[in-house]
C-alpha positions as CSV (number, residue, x, y, z in Angstrom):
1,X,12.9,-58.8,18.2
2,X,16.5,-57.9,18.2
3,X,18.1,-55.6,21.0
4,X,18.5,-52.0,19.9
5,X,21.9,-50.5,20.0
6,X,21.7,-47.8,22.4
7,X,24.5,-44.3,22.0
8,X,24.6,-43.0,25.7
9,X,25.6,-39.7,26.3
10,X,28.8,-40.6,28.3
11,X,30.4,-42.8,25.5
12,X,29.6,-40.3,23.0
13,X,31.7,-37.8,25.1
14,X,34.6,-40.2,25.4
15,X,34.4,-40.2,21.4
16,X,35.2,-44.1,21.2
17,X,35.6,-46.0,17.8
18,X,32.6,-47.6,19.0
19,X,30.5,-44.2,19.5
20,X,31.4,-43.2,16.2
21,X,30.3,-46.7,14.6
22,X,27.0,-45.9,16.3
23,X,26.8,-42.3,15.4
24,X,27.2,-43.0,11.9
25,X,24.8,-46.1,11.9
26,X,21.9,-43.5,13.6
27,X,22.9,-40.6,10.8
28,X,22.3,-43.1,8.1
29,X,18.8,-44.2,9.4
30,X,17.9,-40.7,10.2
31,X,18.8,-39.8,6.3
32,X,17.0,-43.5,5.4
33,X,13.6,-42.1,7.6
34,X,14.0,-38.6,5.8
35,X,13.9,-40.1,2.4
36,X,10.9,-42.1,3.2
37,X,9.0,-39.2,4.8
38,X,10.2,-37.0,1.9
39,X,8.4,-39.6,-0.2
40,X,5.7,-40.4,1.4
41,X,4.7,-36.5,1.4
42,X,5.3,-36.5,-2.1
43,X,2.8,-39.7,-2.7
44,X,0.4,-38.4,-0.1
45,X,0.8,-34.6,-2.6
46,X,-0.4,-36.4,-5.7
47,X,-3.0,-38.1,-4.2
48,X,-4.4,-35.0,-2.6
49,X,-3.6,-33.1,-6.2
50,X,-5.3,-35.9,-7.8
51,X,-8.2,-35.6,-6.0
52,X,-8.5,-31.9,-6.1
53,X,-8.0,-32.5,-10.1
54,X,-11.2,-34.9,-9.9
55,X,-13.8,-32.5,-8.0
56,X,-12.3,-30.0,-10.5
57,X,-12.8,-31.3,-13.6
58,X,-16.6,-31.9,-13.4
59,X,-17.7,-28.6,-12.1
60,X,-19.7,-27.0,-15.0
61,X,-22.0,-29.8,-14.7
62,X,-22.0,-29.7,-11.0
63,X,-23.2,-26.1,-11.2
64,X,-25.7,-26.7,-14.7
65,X,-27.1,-29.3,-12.5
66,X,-27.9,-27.4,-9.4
67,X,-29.0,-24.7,-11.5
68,X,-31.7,-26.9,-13.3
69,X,-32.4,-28.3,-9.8
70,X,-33.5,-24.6,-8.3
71,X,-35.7,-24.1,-11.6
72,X,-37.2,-27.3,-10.9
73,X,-38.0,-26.8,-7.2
74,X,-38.6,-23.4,-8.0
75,X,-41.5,-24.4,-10.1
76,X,-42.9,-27.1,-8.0
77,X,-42.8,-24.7,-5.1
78,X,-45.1,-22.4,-7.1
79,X,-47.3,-25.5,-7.9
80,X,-47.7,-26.3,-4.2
81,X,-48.5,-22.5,-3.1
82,X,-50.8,-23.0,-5.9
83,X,-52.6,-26.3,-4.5
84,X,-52.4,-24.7,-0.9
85,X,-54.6,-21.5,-1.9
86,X,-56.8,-24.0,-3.8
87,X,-57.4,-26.0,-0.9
88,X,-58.1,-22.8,1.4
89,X,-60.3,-21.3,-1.2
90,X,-61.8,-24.7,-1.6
91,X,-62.4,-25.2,2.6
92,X,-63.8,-21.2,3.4
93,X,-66.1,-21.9,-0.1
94,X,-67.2,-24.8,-1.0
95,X,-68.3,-25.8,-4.4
């Protein structure tokens, strides 16, 4: 791995050629990481709109579904309070 070019506080105060090179090398990969954040937040934006779009788009038949579910249960919870008095009436008299 390469050395890294360090700017050190005290040659940044004697404001050396040198200090300046590095300065300006550090701005531009500063601006080069902010454009790649910037972009990644915008990829990362869609992907979370596009996702959001998807769970969106089939609600209605989310709900229509769960709505025919509860009828459903519904009913077969009547049926089984239905068997469970038969049963009771069935043990306390017998045929």
């Amino acid at each position: 791995m390469p050395a890294v070019d360090k700017l050190l506080l005290e040659e940044a105060l004697q404001d050396s050629p040198q200090a300046r090179s590095l300065l300006s090398v550090f701005e531009e990969d500063a601006g080069t990481l902010t454009d790649y954040t910037n972009q990644l937040l915008q990829a990362m934006q869609r992907v979370y709109g596009a996702q959001n779009f998807a769970l969106g788009k089939g609600d209605e038949e989310v709900i229509s579904t769960l709505h025919y579910f509860s009828k459903v249960m519904d009913e077969l919870n009547g049926l089984h309070t239905e068997l469970a008095k038969q049963l009771a009436d069935t043990m306390v008299l017998p045929v």
